[in-house]
C-alpha positions in Angstrom: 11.1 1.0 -12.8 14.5 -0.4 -12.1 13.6 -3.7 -10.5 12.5 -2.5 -7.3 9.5 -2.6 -5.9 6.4 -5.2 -5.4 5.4 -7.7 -8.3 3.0 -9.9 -8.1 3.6 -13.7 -9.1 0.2 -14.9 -9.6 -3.0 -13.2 -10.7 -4.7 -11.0 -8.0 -8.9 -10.5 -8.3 -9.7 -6.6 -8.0 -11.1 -5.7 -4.1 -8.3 -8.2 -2.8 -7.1 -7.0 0.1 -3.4 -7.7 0.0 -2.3 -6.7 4.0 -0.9 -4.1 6.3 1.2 -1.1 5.2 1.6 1.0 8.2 0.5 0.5 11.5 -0.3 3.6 14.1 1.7 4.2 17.0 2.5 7.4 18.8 6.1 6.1 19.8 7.5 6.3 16.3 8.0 9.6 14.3 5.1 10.8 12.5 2.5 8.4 14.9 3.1 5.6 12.1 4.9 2.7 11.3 5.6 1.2 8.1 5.6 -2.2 7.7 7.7 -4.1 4.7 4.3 -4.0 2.5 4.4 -0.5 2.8 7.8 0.2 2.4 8.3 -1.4 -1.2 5.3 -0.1 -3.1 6.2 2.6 -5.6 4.1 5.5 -6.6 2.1 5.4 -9.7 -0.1 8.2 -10.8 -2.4 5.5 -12.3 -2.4 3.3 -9.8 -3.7 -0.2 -9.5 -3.9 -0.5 -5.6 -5.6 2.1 -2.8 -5.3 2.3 0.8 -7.8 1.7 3.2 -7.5 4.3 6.5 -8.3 2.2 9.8 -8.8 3.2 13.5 -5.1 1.6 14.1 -3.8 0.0 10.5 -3.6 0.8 7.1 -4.5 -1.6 4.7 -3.8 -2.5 0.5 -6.7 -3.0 -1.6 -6.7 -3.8 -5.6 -8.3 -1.6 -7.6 -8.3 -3.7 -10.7 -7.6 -7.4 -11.4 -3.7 -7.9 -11.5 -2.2 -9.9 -13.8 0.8 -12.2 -13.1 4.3 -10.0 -13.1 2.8 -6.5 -13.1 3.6 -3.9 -10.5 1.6 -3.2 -7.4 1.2 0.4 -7.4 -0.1 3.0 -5.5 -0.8 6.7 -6.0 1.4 8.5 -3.1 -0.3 11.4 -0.6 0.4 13.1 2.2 -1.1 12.3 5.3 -1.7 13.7 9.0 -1.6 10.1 11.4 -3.3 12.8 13.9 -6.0 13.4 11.5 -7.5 9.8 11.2 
């Protein structure tokens, strides 16, 4: 990577959920917002974080402990907001 993106800056235990990444809301394009969490996380096709799909929110969980300084990572998909 080039600098960009989501490091973390102390070690993180795996199943730590670390906050919100998009929020549900039929007034924005695609019936989703993104918040800042979710806007900086870069795609990894071994990722070390997964999404959790709520009834309103999405949510970042570890998969794995995460060591101080490594990325936070997550494996990219399409989704259908209408769908969940």
């Amino acid at each position: 990577m080039e600098g960009l993106g989501l490091f973390s800056t102390r070690p993180i235990a795996k199943g730590q959920v670390l906050g919100i990444t998009h929020v549900k809301d039929d007034l924005f394009q695609h019936g989703v917002i993104r918040t800042p969490l979710g806007g900086f996380i870069n795609h990894s096709n071994f990722p070390n974080c997964e999404l959790i799909k709520g009834n309103k929110v999405f949510l970042l969980r570890t998969l794995v402990e995460i060591i101080t300084g490594e990325e936070i990572t997550l494996k990219y998909e399409l989704y259908n907001p209408e769908e969940e």
